[in-house]
N, CA and C atoms as an extended XYZ file, in Angstrom:
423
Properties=species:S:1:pos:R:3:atomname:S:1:resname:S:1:resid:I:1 pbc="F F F"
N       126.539      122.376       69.389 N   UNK     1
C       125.273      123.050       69.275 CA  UNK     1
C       125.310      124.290       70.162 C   UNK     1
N       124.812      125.416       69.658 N   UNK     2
C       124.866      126.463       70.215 CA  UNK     2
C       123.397      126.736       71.271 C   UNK     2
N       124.040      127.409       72.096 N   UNK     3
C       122.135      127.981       72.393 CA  UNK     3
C       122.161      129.151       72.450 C   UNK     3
N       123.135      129.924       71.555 N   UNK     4
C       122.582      131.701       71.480 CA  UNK     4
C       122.850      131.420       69.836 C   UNK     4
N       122.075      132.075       69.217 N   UNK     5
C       121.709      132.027       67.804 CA  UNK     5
C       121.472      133.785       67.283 C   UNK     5
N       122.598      134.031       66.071 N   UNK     6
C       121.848      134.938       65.814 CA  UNK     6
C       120.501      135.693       64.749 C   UNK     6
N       120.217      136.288       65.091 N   UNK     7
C       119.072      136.561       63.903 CA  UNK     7
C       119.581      137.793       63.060 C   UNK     7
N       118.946      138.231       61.948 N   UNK     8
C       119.199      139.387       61.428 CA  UNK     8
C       119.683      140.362       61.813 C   UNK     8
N       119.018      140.510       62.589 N   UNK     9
C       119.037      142.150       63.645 CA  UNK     9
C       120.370      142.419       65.000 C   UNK     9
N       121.161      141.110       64.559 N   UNK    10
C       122.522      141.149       66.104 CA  UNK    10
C       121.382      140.993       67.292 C   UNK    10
N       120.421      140.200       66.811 N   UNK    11
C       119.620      139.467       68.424 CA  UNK    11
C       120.007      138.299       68.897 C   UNK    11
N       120.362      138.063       70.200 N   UNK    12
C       120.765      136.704       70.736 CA  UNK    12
C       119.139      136.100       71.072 C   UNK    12
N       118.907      135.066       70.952 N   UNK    13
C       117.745      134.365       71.340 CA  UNK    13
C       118.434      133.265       72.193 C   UNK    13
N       117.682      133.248       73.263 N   UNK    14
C       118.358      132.138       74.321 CA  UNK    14
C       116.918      131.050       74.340 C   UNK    14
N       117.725      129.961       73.902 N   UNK    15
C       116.817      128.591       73.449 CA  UNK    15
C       117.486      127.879       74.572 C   UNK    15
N       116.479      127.105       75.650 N   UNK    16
C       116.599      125.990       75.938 CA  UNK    16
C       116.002      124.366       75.795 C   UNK    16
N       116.890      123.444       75.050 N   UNK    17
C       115.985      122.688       74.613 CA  UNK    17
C       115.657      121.717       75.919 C   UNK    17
N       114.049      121.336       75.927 N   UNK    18
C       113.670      121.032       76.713 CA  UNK    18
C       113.124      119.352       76.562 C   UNK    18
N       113.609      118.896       75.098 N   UNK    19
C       112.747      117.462       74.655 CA  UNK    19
C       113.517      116.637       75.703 C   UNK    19
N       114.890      116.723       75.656 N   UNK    20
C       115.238      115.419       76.300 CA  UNK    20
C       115.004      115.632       77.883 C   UNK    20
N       114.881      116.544       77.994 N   UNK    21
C       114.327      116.929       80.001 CA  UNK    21
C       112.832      115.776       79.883 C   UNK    21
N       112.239      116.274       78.818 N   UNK    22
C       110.843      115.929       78.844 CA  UNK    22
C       110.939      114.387       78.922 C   UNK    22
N       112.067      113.964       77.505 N   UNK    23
C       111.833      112.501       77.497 CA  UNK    23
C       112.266      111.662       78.740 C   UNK    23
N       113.137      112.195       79.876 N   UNK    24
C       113.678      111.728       80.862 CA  UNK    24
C       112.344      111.272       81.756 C   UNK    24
N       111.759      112.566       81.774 N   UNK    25
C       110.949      112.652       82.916 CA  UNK    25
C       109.999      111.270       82.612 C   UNK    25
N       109.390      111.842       81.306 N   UNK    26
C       108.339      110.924       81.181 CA  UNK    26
C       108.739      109.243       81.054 C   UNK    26
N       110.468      108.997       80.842 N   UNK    27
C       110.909      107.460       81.194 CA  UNK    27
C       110.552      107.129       82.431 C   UNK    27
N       110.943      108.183       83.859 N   UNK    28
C       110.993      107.485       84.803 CA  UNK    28
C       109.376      107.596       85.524 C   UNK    28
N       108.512      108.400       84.773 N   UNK    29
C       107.407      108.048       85.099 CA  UNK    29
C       106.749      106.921       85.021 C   UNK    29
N       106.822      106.837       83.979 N   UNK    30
C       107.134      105.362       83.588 CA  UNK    30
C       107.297      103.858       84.269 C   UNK    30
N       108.481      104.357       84.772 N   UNK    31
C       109.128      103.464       85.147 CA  UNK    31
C       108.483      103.157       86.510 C   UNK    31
N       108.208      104.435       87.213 N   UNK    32
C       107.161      104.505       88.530 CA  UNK    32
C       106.199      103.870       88.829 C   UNK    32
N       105.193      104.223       87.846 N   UNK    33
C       103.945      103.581       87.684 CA  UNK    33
C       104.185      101.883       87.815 C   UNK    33
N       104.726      101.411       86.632 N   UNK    34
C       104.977       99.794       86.620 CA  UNK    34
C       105.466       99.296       88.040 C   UNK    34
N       106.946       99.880       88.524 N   UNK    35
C       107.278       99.249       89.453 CA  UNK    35
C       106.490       99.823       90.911 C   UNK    35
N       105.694      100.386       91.224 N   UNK    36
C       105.195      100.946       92.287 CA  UNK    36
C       104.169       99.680       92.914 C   UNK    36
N       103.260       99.005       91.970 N   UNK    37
C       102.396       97.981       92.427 CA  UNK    37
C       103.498       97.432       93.156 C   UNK    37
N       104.375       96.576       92.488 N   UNK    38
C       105.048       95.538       92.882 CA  UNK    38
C       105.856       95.560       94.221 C   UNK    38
N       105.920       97.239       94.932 N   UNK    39
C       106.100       97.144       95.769 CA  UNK    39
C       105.311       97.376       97.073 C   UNK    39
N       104.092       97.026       96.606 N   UNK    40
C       103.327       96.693       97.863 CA  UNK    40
C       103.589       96.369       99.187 C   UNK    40
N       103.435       96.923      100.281 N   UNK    41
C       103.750       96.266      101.505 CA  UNK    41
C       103.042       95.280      101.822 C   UNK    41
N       103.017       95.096      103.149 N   UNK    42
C       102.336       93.808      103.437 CA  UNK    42
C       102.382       92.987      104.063 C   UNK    42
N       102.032       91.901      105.147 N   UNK    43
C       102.417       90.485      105.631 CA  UNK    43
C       102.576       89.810      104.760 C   UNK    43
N       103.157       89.007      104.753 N   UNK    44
C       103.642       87.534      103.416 CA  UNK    44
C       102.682       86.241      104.454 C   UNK    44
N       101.411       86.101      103.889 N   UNK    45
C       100.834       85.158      104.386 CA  UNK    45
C       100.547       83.927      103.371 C   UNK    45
N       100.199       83.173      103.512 N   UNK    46
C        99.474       81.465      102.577 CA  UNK    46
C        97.988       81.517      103.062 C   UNK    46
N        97.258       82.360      102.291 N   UNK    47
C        95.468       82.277      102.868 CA  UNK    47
C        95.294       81.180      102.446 C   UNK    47
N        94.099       80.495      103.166 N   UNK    48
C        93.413       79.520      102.844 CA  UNK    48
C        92.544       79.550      101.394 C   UNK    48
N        92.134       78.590      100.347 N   UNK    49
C        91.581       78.517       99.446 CA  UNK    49
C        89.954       78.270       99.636 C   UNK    49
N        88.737       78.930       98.802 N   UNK    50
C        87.776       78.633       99.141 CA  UNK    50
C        87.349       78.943       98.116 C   UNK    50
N        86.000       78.630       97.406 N   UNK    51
C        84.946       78.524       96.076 CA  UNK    51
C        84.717       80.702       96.400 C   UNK    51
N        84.559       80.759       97.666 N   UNK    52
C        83.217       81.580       97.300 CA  UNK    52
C        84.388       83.006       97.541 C   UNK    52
N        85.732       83.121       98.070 N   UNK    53
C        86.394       83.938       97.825 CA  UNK    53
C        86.540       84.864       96.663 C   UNK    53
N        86.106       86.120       96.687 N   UNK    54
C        86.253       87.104       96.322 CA  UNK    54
C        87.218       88.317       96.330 C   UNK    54
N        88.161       88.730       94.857 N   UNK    55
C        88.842       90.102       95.078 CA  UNK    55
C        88.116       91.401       95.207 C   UNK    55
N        88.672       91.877       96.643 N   UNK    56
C        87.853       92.921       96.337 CA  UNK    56
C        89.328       94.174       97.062 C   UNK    56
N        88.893       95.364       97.702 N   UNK    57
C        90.028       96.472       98.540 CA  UNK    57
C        88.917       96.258       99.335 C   UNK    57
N        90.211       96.310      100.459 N   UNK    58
C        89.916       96.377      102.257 CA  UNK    58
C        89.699       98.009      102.276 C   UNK    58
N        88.682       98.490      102.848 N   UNK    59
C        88.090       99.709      103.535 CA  UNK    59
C        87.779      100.033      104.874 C   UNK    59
N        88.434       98.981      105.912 N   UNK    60
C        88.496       98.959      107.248 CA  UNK    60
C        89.949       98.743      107.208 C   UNK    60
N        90.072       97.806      109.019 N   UNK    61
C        91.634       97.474      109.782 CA  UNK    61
C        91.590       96.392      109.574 C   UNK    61
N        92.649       95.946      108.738 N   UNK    62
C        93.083       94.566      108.364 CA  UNK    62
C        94.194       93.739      109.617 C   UNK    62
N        93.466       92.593      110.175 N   UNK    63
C        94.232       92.342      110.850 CA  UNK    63
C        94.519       91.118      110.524 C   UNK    63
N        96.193       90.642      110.428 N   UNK    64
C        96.615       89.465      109.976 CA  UNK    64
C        97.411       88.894      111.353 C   UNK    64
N        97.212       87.562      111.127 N   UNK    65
C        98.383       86.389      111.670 CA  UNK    65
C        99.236       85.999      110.668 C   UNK    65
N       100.177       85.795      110.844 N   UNK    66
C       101.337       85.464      110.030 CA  UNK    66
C       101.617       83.705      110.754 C   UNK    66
N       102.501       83.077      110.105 N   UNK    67
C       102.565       82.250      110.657 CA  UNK    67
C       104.249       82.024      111.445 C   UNK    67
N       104.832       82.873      111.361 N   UNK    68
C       106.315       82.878      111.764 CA  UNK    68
C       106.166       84.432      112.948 C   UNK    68
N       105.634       85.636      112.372 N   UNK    69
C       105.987       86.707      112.965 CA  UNK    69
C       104.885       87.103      113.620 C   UNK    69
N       103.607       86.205      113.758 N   UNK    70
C       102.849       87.339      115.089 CA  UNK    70
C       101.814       87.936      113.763 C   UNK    70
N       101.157       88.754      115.233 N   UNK    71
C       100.031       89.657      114.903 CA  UNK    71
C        99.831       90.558      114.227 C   UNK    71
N        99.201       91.347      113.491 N   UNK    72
C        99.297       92.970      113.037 CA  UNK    72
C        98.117       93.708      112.432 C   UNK    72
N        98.338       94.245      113.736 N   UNK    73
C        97.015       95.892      113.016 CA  UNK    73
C        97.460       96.506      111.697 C   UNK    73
N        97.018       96.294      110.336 N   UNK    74
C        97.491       97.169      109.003 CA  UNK    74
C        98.529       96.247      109.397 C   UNK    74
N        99.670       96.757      108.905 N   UNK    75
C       101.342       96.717      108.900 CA  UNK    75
C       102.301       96.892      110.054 C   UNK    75
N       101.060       97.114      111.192 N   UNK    76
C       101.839       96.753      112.683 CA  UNK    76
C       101.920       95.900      113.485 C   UNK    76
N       103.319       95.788      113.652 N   UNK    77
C       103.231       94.274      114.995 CA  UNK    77
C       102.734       94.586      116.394 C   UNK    77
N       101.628       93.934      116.816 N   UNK    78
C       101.505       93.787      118.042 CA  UNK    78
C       101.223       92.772      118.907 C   UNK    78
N       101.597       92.510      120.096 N   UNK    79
C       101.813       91.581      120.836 CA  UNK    79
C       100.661       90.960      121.276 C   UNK    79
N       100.305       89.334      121.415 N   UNK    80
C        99.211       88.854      121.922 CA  UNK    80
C        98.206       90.135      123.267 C   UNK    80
N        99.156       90.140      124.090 N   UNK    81
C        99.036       90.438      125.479 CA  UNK    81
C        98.250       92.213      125.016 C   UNK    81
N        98.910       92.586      124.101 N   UNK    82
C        98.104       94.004      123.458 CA  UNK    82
C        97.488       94.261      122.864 C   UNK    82
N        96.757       93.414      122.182 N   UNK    83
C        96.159       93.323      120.947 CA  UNK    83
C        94.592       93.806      121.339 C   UNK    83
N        93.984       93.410      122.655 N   UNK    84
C        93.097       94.241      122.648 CA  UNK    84
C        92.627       95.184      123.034 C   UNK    84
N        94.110       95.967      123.851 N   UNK    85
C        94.386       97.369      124.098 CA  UNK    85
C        94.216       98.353      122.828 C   UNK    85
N        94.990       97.356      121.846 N   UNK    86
C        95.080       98.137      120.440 CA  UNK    86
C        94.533       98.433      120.093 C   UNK    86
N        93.009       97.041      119.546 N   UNK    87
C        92.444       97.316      118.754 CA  UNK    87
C        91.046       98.139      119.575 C   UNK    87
N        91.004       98.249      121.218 N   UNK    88
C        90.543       99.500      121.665 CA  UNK    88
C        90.463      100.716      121.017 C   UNK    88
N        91.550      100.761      121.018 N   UNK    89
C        92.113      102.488      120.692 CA  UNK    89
C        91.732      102.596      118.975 C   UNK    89
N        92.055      102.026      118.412 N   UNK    90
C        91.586      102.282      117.295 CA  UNK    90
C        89.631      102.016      116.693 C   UNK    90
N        89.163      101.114      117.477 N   UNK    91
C        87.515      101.002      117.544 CA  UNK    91
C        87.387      102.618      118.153 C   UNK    91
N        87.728      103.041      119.199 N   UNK    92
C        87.181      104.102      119.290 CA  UNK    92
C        87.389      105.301      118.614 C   UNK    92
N        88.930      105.429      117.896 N   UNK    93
C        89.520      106.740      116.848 CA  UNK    93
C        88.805      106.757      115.182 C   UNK    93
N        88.669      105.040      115.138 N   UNK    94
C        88.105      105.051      113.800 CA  UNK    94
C        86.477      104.906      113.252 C   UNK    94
N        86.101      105.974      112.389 N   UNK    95
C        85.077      105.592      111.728 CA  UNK    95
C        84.389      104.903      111.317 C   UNK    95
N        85.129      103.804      110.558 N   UNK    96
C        85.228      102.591      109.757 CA  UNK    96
C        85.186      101.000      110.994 C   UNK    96
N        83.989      100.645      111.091 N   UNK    97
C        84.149       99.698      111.909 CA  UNK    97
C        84.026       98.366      111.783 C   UNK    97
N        84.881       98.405      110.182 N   UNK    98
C        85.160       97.025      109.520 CA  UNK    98
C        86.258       96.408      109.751 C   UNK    98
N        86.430       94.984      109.735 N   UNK    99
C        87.745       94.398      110.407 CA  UNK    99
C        87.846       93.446      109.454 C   UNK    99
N        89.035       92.911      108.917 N   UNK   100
C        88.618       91.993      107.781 CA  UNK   100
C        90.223       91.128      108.314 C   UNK   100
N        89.830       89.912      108.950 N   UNK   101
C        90.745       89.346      109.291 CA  UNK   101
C        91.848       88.564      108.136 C   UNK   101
N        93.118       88.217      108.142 N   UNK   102
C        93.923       87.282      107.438 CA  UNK   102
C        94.826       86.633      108.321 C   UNK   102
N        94.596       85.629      107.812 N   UNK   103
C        95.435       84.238      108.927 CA  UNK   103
C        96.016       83.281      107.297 C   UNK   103
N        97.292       82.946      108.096 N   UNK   104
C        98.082       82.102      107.131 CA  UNK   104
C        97.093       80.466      107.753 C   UNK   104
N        97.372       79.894      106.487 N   UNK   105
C        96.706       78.941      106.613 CA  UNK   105
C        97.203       77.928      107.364 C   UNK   105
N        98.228       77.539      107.605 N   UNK   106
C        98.664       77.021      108.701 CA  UNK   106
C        98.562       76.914      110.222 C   UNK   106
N        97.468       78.259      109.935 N   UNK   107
C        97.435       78.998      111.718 CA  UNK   107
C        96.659       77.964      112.201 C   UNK   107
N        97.044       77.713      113.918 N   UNK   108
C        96.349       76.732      114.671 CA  UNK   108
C        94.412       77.183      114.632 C   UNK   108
N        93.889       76.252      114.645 N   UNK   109
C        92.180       77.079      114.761 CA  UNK   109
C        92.292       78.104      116.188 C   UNK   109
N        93.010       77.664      117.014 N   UNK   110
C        92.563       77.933      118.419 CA  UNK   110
C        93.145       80.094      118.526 C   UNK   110
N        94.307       79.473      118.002 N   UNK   111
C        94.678       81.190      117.452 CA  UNK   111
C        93.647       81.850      116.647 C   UNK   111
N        93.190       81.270      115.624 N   UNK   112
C        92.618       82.133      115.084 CA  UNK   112
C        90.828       82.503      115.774 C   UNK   112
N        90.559       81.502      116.824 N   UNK   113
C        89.464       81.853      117.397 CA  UNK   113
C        89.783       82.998      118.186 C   UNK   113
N        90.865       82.855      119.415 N   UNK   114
C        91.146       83.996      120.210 CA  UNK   114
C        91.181       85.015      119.470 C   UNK   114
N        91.774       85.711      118.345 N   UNK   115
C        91.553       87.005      117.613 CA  UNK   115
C        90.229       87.262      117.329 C   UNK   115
N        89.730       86.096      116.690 N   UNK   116
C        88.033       86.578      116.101 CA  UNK   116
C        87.257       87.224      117.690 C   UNK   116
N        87.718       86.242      118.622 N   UNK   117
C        86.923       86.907      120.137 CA  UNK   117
C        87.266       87.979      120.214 C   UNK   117
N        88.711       88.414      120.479 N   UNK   118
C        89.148       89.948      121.025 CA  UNK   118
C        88.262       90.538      120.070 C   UNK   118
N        88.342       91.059      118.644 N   UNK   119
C        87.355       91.710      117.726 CA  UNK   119
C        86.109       91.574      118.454 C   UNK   119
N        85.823       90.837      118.575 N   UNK   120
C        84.588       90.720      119.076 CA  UNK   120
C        84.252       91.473      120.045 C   UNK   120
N        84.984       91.112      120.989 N   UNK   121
C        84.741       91.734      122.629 CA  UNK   121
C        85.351       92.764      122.200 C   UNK   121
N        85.813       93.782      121.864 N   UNK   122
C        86.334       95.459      121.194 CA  UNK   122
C        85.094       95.434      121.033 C   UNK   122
N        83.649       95.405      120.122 N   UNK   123
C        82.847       95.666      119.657 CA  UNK   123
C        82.655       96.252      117.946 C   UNK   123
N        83.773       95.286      117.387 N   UNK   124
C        83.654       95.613      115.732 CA  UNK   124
C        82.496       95.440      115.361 C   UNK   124
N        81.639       95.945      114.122 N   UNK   125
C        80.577       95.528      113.736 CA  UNK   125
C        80.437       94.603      112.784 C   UNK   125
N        81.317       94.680      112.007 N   UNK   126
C        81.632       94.186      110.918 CA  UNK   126
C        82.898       93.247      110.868 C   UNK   126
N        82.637       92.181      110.441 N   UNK   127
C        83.847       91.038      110.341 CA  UNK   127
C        84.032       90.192      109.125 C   UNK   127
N        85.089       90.356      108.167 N   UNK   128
C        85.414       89.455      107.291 CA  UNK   128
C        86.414       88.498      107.306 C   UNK   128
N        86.393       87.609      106.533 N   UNK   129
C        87.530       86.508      106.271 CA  UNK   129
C        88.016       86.848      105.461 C   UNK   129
N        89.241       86.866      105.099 N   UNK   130
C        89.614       86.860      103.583 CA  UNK   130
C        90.412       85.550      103.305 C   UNK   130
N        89.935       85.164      102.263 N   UNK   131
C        90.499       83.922      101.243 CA  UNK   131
C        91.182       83.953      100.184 C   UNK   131
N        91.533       83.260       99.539 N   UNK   132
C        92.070       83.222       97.831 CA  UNK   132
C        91.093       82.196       97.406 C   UNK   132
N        90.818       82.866       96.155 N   UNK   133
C        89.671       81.908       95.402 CA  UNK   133
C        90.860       81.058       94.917 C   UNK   133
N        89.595       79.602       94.854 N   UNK   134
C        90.088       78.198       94.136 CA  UNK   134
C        90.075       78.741       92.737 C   UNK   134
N        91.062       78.121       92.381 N   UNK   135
C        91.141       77.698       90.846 CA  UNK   135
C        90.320       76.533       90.664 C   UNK   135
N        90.192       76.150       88.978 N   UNK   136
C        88.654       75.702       88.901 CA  UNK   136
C        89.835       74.113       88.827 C   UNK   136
N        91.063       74.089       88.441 N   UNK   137
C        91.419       72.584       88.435 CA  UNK   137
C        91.428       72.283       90.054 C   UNK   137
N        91.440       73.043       91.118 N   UNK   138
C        91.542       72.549       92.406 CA  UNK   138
C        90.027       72.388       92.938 C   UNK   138
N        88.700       72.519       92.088 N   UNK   139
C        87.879       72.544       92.679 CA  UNK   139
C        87.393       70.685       92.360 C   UNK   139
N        87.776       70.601       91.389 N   UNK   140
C        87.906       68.803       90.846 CA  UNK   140
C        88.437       68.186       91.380 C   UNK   140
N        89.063       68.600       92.875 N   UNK   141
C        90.063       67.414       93.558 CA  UNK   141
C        89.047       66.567       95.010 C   UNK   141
């Protein structure tokens, strides 16, 4: 296949074909979109199950317990002993003075009280749990 062509007149026309550029692009767009959810970051936690759990997006600082690796502001590890240095600094930088806790379900109660306090004593205003809703065959047990 050529890409200088002539016409009547001894004119070169310079054609570049552009479909398969196009069809490339728009594969791996494609391909983007689908696989992009799936790579969500994240703690790998086991929430607890409850009736009244709701999906919804976090619009504050999500703070999780894990049950192997510790603490974390968002997607950061921080240490018992810092945690309410941390979440200092960020009560006072941030706007948003929602806190929406996640604890693996395994977590001792006593851990998960000491976090709800530090939040507390920081002065969050706002405090959630987050759960995984029951399925309706686990609500029959």
């Amino acid at each position: 296949m050529s890409f200088f062509r002539k016409t009547g007149h001894d004119e070169l026309i310079c054609d570049i074909n552009v479909t398969s550029l196009v069809d490339v692009t728009l594969t791996l767009l494609i391909i983007f979109m689908i696989s992009t959810p799936l790579f969500k970051g994240g703690i790998e936690v086991v929430l607890p199950k409850t009736q009244t759990a709701h999906r919804f997006s976090f619009t504050g600082l999500v703070v999780t317990i894990s049950k192997d690796k510790g603490i974390f502001l968002d997607e950061e590890p921080v240490a018992k002993e810092n945690l309410a240095d941390r979440l200092q600094e960020i009560y006072l930088t941030s706007k948003n003075k929602a806190v929406y806790l996640r604890a693996d379900e395994d977590i001792p109660y006593r851990d998960v009280t000491m976090v709800l306090g530090v939040i507390r004593h920081v002065g969050f205003e706002s405090l959630g749990l987050v759960a995984e809703p029951m399925m309706v065959d686990q609500l029959r047990r």
